[in-house]
N, C-alpha and C positions, 0 to 999 in steps of 0.2 A: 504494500500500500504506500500509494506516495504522500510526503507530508507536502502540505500546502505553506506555503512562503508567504507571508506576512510582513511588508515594508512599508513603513510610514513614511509621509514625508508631510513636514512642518513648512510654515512659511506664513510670511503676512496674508492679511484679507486684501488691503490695497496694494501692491508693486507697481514697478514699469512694467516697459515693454522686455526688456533683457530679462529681467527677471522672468515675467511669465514664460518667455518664452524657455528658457533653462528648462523651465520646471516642467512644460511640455516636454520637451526633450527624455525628464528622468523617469515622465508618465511611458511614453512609447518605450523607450529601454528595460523598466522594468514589466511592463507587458510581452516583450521580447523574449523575457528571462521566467516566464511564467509567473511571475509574483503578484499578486494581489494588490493592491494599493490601499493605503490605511489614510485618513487623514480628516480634518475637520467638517471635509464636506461645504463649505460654503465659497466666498469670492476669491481671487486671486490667486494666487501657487498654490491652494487646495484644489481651485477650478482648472487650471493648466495640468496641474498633471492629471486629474482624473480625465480630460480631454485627448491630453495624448496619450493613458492609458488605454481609455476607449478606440481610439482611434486606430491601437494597433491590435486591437482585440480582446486585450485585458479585463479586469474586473477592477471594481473599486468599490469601496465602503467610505463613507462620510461619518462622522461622531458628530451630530448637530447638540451646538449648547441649548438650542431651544427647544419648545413642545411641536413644531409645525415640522413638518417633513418636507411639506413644500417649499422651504426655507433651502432644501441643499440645491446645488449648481445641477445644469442638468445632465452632466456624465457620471452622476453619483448612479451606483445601480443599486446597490444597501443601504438607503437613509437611517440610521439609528437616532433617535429621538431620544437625546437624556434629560431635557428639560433644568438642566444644572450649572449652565452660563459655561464661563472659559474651567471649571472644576472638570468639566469634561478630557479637560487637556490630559490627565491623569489614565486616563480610559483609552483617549489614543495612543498613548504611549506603549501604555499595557498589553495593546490587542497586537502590536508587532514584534516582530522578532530584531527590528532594527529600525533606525532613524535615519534618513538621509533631512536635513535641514539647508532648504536654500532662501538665501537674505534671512530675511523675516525682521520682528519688532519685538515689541514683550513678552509677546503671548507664545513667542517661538522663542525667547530663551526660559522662558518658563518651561514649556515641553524640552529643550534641552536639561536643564535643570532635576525635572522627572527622570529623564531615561537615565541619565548618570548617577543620579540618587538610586536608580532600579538594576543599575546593570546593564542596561541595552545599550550596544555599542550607537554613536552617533557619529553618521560623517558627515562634513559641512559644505557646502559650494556657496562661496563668499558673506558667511554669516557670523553667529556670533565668536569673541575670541576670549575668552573667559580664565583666570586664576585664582586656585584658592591657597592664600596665601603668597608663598614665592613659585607654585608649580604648578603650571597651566593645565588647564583639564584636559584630559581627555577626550578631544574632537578631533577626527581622524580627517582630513584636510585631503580633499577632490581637488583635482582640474577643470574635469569636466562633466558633462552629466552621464556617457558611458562610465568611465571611471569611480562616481559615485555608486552607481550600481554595480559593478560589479563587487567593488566594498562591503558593500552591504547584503548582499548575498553573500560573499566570502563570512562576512560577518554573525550573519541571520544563524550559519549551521554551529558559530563557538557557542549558541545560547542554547541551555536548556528552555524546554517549554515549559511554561506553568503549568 
């Protein structure tokens, strides 16, 4: 039985253009790579990648913070309705086996923040740069959006499941 690959990817509601577009890119790459797409479900690098996940046949799940389903973008194919605002961040984090995080704002180094409190490896394409203390965290630093995925598939099989 094969196990199914679970990758998040985090990122602001508003971006540019570069950005979305990146984030498309890591949507069709990891549909490439059979993996599932995990993420907030709503505007900007949530919407880009579930777009270019769909687009290359993939699947995606959205974590909506609100009660409305209608609320996720429309490449979401699993709307999850938590009704729990950004505390959902938590949820997304948890349902993947790994984080890819491109740009983002608060609410993306808060989901950084999660996954490395949790264990789940995180790789960045031009986002946050974080230290605690004198020794910088553990964000495993892309090129590009192939390269980001293949990370985090390399990544996705060091984690035990929950």
């Amino acid at each position: 039985m094969r196990r199914e690959i679970f990758i998040g990817v985090i990122g602001a509601r508003n971006c540019d253009q570069k950005t979305y577009a990146l984030a498309e890119q890591v949507g069709r790459e990891l549909a490439r790579r059979g993996a599932t797409v995990v993420c907030g479900g709503l505007g900007g690098v949530m919407e880009a990648v579930c777009k270019g996940a769909k687009r290359a046949g993939g699947r995606t799940i959205g974590i909506l913070p609100g009660k409305d389903r209608r609320a996720a973008n429309p490449y979401v194919d699993i709307p999850i309705v938590t009704g729990i605002g950004e505390a959902r961040n938590s949820i997304v984090v948890r349902t993947a086996r790994a984080i890819i995080a491109v740009g983002g704002e608060y609410g993306t180094l808060n989901e950084i923040a999660f996954a490395l409190k949790f264990g789940i490896p995180v790789i960045g394409l031009g986002t946050w740069q974080i230290a605690r203390g004198n020794k910088r965290a553990r964000i495993i630093e892309a090129r590009d959006a192939k390269e980001a995925v293949e990370m985090a598939i390399r990544q996705s099989g060091n984690r035990a499941t929950s």
